[in-house]
C-alpha positions in Angstrom: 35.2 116.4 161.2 35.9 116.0 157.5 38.8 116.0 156.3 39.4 117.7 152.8 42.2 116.0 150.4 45.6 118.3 150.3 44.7 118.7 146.7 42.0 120.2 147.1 42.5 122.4 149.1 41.5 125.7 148.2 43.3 129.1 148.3 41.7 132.1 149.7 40.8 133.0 145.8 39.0 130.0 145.8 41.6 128.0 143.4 43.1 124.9 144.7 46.6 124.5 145.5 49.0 123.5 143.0 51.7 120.6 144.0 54.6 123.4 143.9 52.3 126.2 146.0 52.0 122.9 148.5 55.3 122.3 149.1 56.5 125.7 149.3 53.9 126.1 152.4 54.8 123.0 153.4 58.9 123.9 153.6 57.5 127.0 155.5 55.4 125.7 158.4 58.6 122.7 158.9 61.2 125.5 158.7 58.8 127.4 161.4 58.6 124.5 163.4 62.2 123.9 163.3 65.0 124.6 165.9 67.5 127.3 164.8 69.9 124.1 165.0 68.1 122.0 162.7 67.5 124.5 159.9 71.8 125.4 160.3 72.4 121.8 160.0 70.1 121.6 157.1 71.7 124.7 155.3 75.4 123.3 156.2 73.9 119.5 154.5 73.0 121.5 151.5 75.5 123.8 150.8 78.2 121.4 151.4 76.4 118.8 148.5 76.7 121.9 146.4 80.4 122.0 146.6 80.8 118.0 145.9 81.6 117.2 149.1 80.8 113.8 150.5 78.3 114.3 154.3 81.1 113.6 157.1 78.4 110.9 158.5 79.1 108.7 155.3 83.3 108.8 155.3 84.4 105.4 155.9 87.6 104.9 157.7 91.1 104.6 155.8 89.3 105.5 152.6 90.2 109.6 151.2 87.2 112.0 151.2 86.7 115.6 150.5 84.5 117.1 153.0 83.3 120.5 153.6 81.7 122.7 156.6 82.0 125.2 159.4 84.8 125.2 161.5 83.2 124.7 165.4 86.6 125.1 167.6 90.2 125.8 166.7 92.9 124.5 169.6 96.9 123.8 170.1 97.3 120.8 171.2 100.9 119.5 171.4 101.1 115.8 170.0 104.3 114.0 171.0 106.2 117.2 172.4 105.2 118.7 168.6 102.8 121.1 168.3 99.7 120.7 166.4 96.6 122.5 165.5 93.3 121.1 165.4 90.1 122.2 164.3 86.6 120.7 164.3 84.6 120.7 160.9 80.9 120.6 161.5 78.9 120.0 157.7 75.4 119.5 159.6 75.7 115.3 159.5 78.3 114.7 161.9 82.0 116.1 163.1 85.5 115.2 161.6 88.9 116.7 163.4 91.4 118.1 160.9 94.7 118.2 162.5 97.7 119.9 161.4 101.0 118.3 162.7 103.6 120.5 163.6 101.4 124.0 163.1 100.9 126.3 166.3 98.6 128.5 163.6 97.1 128.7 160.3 96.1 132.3 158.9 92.0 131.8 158.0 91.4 128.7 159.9 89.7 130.0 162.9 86.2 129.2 164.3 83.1 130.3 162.0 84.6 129.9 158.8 83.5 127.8 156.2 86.3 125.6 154.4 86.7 122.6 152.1 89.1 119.6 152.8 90.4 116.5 150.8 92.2 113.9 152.9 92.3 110.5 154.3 89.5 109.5 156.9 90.8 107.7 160.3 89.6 107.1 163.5 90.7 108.1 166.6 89.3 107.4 170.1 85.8 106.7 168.3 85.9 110.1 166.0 86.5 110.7 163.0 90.0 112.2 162.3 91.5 114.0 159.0 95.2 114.0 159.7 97.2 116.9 157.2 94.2 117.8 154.8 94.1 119.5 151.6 92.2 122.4 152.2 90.3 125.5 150.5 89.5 128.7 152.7 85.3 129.3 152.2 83.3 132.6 153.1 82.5 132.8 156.7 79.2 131.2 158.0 
């Protein structure tokens, strides 16, 4: 079978392809192809570099970062005999926990919603921890 150069390839009018034509059926058959997953984690990546925020996967421990995503889960869990509230940001590279010492609840910060926070990066038991952030409420997801 030959095969015929992606250039070339014509249209249905008989024109070739241009490059930007190309790639716009090209980003449709991948997004077809894709998981729902995949094409949330690819929006979350890109809407996230829109707001300046750095890809969780790329925070280095003890150095600040301003990250921002979807909130997955929001829990109490009591640190110390203090209660604290801890929610897991998900920006479509990886997870960070942001954990507020000494809140039982925080009005907006609830599972689904889309927020921005500024702190310093540690880790915890292997994951990536955000102890007291900075943060700005988003829209929902």
């Amino acid at each position: 079978m030959d095969e015929v150069p992606a250039a070339s390839t014509p249209e249905p009018s008989g024109r070739p392809l241009s490059g930007r034509e190309q790639g716009g059926l090209r980003r449709f058959l991948r997004r077809l192809a894709s998981s729902r997953a995949e094409l949330e984690a690819e929006d979350l990546q890109k809407n996230s570099g829109e707001e300046g925020a750095t890809p969780i996967a790329v925070c280095g421990e003890r150095k600040r970062a301003c990250v921002a995503g979807t909130l997955r889960t929001v829990t109490l869990r009591p640190r110390g005999g203090a209660p604290a509230l801890e929610a897991e940001l998900y920006d479509g590279s990886d997870v960070i926990n942001l954990i507020w010492l000494g809140r039982r609840r925080i009005a907006g910060i609830e599972p689904g919603r889309r927020l921005r926070a500024e702190g310093l990066v540690s880790l915890q038991d292997g994951r990536k921890v955000m102890f007291n952030p900075k943060y700005d409420l988003r829209g929902t997801s």
